[in-house]
C-alpha positions in Angstrom: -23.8 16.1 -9.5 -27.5 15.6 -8.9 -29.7 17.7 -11.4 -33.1 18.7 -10.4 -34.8 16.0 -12.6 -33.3 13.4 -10.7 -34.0 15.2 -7.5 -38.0 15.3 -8.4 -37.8 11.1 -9.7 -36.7 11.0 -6.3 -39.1 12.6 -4.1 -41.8 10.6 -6.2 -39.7 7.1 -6.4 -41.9 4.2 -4.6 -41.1 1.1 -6.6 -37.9 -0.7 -5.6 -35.7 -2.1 -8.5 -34.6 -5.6 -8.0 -32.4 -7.1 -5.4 -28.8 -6.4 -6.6 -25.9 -8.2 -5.1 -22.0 -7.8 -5.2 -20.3 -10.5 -7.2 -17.4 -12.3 -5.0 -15.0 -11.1 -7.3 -14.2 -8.9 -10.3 -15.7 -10.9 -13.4 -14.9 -13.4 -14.8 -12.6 -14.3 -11.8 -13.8 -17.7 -9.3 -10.9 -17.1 -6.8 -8.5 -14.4 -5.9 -5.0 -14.5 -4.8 -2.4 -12.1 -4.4 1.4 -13.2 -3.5 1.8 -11.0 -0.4 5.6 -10.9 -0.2 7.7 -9.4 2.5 11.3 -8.0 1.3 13.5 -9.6 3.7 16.5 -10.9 1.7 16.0 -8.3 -1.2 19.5 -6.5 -1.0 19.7 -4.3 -3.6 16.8 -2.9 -6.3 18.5 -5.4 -8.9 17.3 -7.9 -7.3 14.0 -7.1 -6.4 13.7 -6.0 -10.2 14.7 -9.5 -11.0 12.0 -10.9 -9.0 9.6 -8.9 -10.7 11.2 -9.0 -14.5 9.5 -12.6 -13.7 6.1 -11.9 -12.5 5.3 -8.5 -13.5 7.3 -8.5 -17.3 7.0 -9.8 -20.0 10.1 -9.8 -21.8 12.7 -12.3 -21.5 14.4 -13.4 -18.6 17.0 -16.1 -16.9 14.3 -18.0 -15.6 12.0 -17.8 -19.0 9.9 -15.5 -20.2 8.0 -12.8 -18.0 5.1 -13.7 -16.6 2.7 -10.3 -16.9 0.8 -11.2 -13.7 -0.4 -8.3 -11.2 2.0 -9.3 -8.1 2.8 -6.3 -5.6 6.1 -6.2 -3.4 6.4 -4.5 0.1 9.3 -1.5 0.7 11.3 -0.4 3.5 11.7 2.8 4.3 15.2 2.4 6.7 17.6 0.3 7.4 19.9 -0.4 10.5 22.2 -2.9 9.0 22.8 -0.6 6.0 26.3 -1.8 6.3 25.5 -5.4 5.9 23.4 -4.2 2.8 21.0 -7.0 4.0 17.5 -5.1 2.9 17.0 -2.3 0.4 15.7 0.4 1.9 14.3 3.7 0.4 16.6 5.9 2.7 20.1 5.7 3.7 20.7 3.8 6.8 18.4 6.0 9.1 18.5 9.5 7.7 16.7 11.0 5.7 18.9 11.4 2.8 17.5 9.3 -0.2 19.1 6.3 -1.6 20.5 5.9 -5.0 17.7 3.7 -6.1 14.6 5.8 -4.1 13.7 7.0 -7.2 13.0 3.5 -8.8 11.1 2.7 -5.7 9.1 5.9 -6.1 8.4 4.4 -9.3 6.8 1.6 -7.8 4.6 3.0 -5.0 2.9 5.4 -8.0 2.2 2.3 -9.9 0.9 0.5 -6.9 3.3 -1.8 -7.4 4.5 -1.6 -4.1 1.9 -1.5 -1.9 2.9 -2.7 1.3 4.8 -1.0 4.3 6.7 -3.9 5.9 6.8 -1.5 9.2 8.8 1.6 8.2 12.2 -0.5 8.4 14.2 -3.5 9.1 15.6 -2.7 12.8 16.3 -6.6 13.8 18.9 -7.4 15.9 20.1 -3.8 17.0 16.6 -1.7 17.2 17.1 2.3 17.1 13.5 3.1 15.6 12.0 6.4 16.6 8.8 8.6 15.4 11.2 11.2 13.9 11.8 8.2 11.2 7.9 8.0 10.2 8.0 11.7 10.0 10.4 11.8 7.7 8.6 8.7 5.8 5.6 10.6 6.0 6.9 13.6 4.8 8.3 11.9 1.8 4.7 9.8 0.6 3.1 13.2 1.3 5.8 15.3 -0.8 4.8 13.1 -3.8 1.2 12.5 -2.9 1.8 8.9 -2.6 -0.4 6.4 -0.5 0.0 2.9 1.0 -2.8 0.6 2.5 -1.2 -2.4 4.2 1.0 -3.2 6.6 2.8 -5.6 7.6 4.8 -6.4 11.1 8.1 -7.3 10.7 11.1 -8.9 12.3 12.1 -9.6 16.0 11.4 -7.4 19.3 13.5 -5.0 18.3 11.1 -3.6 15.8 9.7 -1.4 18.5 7.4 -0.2 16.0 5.1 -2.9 15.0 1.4 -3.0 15.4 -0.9 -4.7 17.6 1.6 -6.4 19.2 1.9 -7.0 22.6 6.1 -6.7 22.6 5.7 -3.8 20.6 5.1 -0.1 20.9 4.0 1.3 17.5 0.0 1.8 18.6 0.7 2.6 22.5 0.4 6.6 22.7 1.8 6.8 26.5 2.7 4.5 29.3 2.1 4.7 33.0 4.6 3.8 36.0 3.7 1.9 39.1 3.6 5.6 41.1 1.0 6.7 38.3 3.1 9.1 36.0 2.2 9.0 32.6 5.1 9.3 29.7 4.8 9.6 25.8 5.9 6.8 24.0 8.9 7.5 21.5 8.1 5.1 19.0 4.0 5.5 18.9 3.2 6.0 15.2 0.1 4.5 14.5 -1.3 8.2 13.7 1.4 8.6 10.6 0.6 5.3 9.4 -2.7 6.4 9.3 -1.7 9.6 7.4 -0.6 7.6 4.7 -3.1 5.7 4.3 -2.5 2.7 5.8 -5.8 0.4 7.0 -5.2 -3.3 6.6 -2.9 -4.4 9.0 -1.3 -7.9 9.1 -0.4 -8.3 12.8 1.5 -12.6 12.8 -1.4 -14.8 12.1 -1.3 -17.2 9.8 -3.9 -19.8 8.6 -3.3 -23.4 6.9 -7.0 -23.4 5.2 -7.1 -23.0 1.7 -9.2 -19.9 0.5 -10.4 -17.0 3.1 -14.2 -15.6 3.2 -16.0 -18.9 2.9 -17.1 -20.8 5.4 -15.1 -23.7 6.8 -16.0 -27.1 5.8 -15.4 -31.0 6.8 -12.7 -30.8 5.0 -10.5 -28.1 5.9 -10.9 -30.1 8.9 -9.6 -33.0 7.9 -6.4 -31.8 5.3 -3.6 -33.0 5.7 -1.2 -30.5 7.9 -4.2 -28.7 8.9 -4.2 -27.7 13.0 -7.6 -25.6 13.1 -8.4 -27.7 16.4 -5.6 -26.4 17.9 -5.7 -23.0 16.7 -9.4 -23.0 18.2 -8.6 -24.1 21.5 -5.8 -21.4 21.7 -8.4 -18.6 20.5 -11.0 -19.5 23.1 -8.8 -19.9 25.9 -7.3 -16.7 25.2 -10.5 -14.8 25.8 -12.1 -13.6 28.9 -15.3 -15.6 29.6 -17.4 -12.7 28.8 -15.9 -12.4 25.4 -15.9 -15.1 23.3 -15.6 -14.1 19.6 -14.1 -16.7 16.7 -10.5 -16.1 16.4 -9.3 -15.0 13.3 -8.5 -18.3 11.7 -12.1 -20.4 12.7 -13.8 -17.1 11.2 -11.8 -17.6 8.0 -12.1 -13.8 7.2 -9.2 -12.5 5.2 -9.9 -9.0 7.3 -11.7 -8.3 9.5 -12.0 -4.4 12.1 -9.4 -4.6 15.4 -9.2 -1.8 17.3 -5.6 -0.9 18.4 -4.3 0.5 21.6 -4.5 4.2 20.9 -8.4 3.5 20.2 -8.4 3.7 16.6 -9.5 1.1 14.2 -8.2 -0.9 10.9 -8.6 -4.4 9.3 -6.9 -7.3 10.7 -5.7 -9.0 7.8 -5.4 -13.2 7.8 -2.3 -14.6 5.5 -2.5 -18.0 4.1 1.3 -20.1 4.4 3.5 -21.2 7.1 6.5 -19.2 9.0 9.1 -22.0 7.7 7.8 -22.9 4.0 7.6 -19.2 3.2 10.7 -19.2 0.6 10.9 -19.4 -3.2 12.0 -22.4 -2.9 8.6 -23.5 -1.9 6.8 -22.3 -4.3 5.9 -25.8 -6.5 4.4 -26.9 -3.3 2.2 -23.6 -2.5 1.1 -23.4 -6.1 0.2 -27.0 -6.8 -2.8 -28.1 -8.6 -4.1 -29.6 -6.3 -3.9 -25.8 -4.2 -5.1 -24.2 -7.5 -8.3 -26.0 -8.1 -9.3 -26.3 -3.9 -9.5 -22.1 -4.1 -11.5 -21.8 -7.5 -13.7 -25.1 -6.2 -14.3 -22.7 -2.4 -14.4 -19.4 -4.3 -11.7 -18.6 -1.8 -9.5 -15.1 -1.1 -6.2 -15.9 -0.4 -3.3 -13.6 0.7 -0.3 -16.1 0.7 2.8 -15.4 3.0 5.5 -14.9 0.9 9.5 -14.3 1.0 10.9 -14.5 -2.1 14.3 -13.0 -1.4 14.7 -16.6 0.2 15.9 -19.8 -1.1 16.8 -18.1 -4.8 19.3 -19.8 -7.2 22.0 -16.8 -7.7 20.4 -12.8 -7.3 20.1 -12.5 -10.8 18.0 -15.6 -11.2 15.3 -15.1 -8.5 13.7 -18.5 -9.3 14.4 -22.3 -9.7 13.0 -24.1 -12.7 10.3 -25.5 -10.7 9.1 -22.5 -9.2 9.2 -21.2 -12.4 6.8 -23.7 -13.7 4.6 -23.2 -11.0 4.1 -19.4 -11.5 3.6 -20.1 -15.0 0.5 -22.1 -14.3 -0.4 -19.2 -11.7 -0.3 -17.3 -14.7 -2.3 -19.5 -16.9 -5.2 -19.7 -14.0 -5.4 -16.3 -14.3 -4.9 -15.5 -18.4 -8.3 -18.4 -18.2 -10.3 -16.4 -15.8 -10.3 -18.4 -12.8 -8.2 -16.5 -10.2 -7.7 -13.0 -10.2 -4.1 -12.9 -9.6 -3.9 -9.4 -7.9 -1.6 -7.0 -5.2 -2.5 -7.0 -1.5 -4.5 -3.6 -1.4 -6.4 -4.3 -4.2 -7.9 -8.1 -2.8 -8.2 -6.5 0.9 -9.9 -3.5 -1.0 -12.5 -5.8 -3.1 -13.0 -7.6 0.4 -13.8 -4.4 1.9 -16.5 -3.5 -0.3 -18.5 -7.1 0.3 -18.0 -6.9 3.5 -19.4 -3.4 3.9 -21.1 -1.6 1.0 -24.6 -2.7 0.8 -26.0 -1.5 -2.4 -29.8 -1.1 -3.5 -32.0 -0.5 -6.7 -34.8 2.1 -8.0 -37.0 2.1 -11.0 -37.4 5.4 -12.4 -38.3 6.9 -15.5 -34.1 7.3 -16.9 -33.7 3.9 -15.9 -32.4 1.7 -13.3 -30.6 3.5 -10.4 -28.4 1.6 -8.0 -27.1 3.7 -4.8 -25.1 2.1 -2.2 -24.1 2.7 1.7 -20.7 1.8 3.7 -21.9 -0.2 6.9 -19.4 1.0 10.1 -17.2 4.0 11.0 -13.5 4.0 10.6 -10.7 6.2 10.8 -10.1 6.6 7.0 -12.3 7.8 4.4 -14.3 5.0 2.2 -12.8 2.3 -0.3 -12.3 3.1 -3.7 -15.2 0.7 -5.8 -13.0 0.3 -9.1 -13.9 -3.3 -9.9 -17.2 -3.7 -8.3 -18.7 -6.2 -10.1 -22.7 -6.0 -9.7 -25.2 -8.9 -10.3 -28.8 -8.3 -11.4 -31.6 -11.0 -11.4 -33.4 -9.3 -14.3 -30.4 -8.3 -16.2 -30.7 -10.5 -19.2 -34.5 -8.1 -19.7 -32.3 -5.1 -20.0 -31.5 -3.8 -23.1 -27.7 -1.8 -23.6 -30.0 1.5 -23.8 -31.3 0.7 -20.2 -27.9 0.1 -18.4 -28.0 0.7 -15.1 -26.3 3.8 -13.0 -24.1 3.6 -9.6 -24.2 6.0 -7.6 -22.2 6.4 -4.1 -21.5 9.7 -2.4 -23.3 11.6 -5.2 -21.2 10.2 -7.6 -21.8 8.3 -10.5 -19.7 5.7 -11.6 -19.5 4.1 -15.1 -20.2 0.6 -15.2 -19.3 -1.9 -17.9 -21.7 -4.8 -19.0 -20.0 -8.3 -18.9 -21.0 -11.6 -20.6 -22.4 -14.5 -18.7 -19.8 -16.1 -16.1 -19.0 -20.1 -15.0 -22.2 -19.7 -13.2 -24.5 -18.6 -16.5 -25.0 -15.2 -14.4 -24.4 -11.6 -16.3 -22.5 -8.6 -14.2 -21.9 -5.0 -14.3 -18.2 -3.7 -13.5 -17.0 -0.6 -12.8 -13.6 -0.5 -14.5 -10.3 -1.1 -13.3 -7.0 -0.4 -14.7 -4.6 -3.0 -14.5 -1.6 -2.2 -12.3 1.4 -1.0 -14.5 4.9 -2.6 -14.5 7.3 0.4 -14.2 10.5 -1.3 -14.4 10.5 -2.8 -17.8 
């Protein structure tokens, strides 16, 4: 709250503190990544459990010992194929009555472990999603007071409920016929995913450049692999003459505001990978050092495209030797400080906040006073600012007596002083708990 001291400061404030900017990442990190997996392949909580015995533990495992990185995982709320018991799914089939393992899954959503909606279920091949489904999805996250922030499309054209999608109904409220008649559309959802809190939205692109939220340079060009010409050529054409804004990949934004079809708004988010290297099996190639040191040398974001129920040795050991190896030096990037290794919501979150909170300073009396503003109107309250990490110019002249306040929304927040970074430049974060592993 705002006592009547500060209210008087205030009204008779007319020096401006010093500029104040927000540092790309939480410190001491030079990069971000977060291994944005979809579930596809996962059939049972075993084995997504093995999978994240790996990452997320750190006791021992098949593969070695547990890795204790921050990875997230994306859930399924139905199935159709529950016979083929091809995808864990939080419900049975399509009902509503909970499966066995819903309460390990519960688990993971209040750890933010999983923090992805991969649509609200795997209909491929057959289709049968209706709104009545998210309802009961909805229902469930709200029975618990449980939230999710991204989404992610998923599967063929029978996933009727995707977003953004042109073959896909999920954000279309009503349709018209040729005579004019106007009809609800069964499968429109957009509104419940909202509920939940859903606001970053991965749609189908994918990039081959190495590091989002920089700009592009000669050499991303120039990679090997790399097709930005043709990806630029397809954007443009696209687009009406009148309109002519980047597309996705030549803006190198890892989100970035779309509005959908039933007029509201969320993030369009950019994955880094390709559709057919996506697997497990893959993952010596995705996490080379070479890959490594190109994102710390950009200062890049990256959201890789991940399935990691592909390509696995047996269920119970999720990983090969040499994918092993190569999360392990994942691992040791981040234990050094160089790449925060983090979930989905929690990069696109950070993101968020550099992208639209633009902070300021004030000298007063109590000390240095930092207030901030969100740029834009959305559909969905503010970001959260747990590990906003602030540079100061002067802050080497401040003493620990004089640390500086944020506040946002008439709310303070406590902010941590941090030791000199790679760059020789001191920061203030507000704190962030890591994410807990829950199945241990």
């Amino acid at each position: 709250m705002v006592t009547d001291q500060e209210v008087r400061e205030s009204a008779a404030q007319t020096q401006p503190g010093p500029q104040v900017g927000i540092r790309p990442f939480p410190y001491p990190y030079r990069a971000a990544l977060a291994i944005c997996n979809d579930l596809d392949n996962l059939r049972s909580f075993a084995e997504m459990k093995a999978v994240h015995d790996v990452l997320n533990g750190r006791g021992s495992t098949p593969c070695g010992p547990g890795l204790g990185m921050e990875v997230g995982d994306s859930l399924h709320f139905f199935t159709v194929h529950p016979q083929q018991d091809d995808t864990l799914a939080y419900f049975q089939g399509l009902s509503n009555i909970l499966a066995d393992h819903a309460p390990a899954l519960r688990e993971g959503l209040q750890a933010g472990l999983l923090d992805i909606l991969h649509t609200w279920g795997n209909y491929s091949q057959k289709g049968g999603f209706l709104r009545q489904q998210a309802v009961w999805a909805t229902e469930e996250m709200q029975k618990y007071g449980l939230r999710l922030t991204v989404w992610t499309n998923h599967g063929d054209r029978h996933n009727f409920q995707r977003l953004g999608r042109d073959d896909s109904l999920g954000d279309v409220r009503e349709v018209s016929s040729v005579r004019g008649d106007r009809s609800e559309v069964l499968e429109y959802h957009a509104d419940l995913a909202r509920a939940i809190g859903i606001r970053y939205l991965w749609i189908k692109e994918l990039t081959p450049v190495m590091g989002q939220e920089r700009f592009l340079n000669w050499q991303d060009w120039l990679d090997k692999g790399s097709d930005l010409g043709r990806i630029f050529m397809r954007g443009v054409l696209r687009q009406p003459p009148e309109l002519k804004p980047k597309p996705l990949q030549i803006a190198n934004h890892l989100i970035r505001p779309r509005r959908l079809r039933d007029g509201s708004r969320m993030y369009e988010m950019l994955r880094y990978g390709s559709f057919s290297r996506d697997g497990g099996a893959q993952l010596p190639e995705l996490l080379s050092l070479r890959f490594l040191r190109r994102l710390v040398d950009v200062g890049g974001a990256c959201l890789l495209y991940m399935h990691l129920g592909k390509d696995r040795p047996s269920p119970e050991v999720p990983f090969s030797r040499e994918s092993y190896n190569a999360l392990e030096r994942l691992a040791e990037w981040a234990r050094a400080g160089d790449i925060w290794v983090t979930t989905a919501s929690r990069l696109c979150r950070y993101v968020e906040l550099r992208q639209r909170l633009k902070l300021q300073t004030l000298r007063r009396e109590s000390g240095l006073l930092i207030t901030g503003e969100f740029d834009g109107v959305f559909d969905f309250p503010d970001p959260e600012v747990e590990g906003l990490t602030i540079y100061l110019p002067d802050y080497a002249a401040l003493s620990p007596e004089a640390a500086p306040r944020l506040r946002l929304g008439g709310e303070e927040k406590e902010l941590v002083r941090n030791p000199a970074d790679a760059h020789g430049r001191a920061s203030w974060t507000v704190p962030l708990d890591p994410v807990p592993y829950p199945w241990e």
